[in-house]
C-alpha positions in Angstrom: -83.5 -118.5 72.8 -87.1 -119.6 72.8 -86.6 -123.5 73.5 -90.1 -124.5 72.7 -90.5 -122.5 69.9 -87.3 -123.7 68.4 -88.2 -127.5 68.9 -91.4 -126.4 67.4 -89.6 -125.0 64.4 -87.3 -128.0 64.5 -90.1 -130.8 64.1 -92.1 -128.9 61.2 -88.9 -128.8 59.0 -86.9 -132.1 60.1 -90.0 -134.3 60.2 -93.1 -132.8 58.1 -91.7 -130.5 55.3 -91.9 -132.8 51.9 -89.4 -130.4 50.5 -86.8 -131.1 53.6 -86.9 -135.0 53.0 -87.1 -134.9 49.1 -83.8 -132.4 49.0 -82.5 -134.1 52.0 -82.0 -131.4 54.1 -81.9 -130.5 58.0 -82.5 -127.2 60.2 -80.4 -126.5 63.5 -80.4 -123.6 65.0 -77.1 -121.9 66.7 -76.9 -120.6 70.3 -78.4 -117.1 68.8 -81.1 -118.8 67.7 -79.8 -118.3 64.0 -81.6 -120.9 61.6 -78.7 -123.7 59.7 -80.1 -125.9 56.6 -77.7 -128.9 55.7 -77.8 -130.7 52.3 -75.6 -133.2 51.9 -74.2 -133.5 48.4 -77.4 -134.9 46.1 -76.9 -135.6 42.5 -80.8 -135.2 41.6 -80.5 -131.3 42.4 -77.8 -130.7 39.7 -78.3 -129.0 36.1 -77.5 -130.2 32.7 -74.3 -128.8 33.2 -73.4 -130.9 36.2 -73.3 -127.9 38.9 -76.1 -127.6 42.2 -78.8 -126.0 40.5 -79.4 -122.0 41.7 -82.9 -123.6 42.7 -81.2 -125.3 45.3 -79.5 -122.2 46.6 -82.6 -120.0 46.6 -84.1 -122.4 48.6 -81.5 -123.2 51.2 -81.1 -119.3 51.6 -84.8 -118.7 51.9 -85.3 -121.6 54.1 -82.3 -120.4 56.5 -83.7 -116.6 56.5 -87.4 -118.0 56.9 -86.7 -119.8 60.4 -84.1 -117.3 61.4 -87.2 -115.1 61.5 -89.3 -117.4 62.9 -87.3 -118.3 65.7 -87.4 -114.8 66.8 -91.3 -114.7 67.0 -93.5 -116.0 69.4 -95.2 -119.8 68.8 -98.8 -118.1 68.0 -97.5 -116.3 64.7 -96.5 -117.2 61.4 -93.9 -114.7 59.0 -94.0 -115.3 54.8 -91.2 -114.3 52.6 -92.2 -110.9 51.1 -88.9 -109.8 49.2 -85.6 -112.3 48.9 -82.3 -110.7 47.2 -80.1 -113.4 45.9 -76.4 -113.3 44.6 -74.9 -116.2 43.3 -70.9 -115.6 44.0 -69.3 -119.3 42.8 -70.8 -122.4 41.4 -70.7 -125.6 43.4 -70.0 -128.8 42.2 -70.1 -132.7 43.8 -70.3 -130.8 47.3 -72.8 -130.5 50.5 -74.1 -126.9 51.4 -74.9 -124.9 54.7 -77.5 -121.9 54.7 -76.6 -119.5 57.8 -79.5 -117.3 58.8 -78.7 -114.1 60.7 -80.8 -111.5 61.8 -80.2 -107.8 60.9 -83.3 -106.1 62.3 -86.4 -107.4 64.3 -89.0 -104.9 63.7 -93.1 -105.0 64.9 -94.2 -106.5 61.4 -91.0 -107.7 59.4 -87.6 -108.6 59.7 -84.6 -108.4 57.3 -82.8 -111.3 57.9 -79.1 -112.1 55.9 -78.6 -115.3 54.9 -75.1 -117.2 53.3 -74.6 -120.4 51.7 -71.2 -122.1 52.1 -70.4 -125.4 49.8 -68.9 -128.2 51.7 -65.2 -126.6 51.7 -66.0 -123.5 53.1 -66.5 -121.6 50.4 -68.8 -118.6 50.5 -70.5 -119.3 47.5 -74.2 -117.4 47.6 -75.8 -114.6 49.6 -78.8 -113.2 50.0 -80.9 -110.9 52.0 -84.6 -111.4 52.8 -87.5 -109.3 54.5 -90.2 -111.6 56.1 -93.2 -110.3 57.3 -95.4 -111.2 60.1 -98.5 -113.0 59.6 -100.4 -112.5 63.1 -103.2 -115.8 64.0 -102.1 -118.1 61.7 -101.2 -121.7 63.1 -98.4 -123.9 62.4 -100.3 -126.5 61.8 
C-alpha cells in the first residue's frame, strides 16, 4: 500500500471535501488499500417517505470506487468517474452505511472498480460497479 498516497487521499476527503462534512462521512482505507466511506445515521439525507435517499447511496458508492482507484495510482495523477452502474437491492431506514471499494482490474488508463453499501446491520443493501479513468498532470490541489 502507498502510505503517502493514502494519507494524501485521507486528508482531501476527511478534512477538505464540503460534501464529506455536510453528509458526515469518513474514508479509511483497508490493508489492500480498498477505499471505506462511513455515514453515520443522518436524518437530513432521508426522502419524503422516511428512507436514506438513493442520492446518498450513489454517492457513498461512487466515493468508495473513486478512492479505491485512486489509491492505486501514483500521487502525481488524478482518475474521474466515467461510467458508474448502480443497483439498489433494499431500502434503509434510521441506519448508518459503509461503502466498500474493491478493485477488479487496474489497467494503463482506467480501472473497474466494485463497490457495496452495507446499512448499519450488515445488510447488503446497494451495489455498484464503476470504471474510472486516469486523468495524467492534474494536481490534487
Amino acid at each position: 500500500m502507498q502510505t503517502e498516497r493514502i494519507k494524501e487521499l485521507l486528508q482531501l476527503f476527511n478534512e477538505h471535501a464540503p460534501i464529506a462534512r455536510y453528509f458526515g462521512m469518513k474514508l479509511s482505507f483497508t490493508d489492500e488499500a480498498n477505499a471505506v466511506i462511513d455515514l453515520p445515521y443522518n436524518p437530513n439525507l432521508d426522502h419524503a417517505l422516511g428512507g436514506i435517499h438513493g442520492g446518498v447511496y450513489a454517492t457513498m458508492l461512487d466515493n468508495a470506487g473513486w478512492f479505491t482507484s485512486a489509491a492505486a495510482r501514483d500521487i502525481s495523477c488524478w482518475v474521474a468517474t466515467s461510467e458508474l452502474s448502480i443497483h439498489f437491492l433494499e431500502p434503509a431506514r434510521c441506519t448508518s452505511l459503509r461503502a466498500v471499494g474493491r478493485l477488479l482490474k487496474h489497467g494503463k488508463r482506467q480501472d473497474i472498480v466494485e463497490m457495496r453499501l452495507y446499512d448499519g446491520q450488515g445488510r447488503w443493501i446497494g451495489h455498484g460497479v464503476g470504471t474510472f479513468v486516469l486523468l495524467p498532470n492534474v494536481p490534487l490541489s
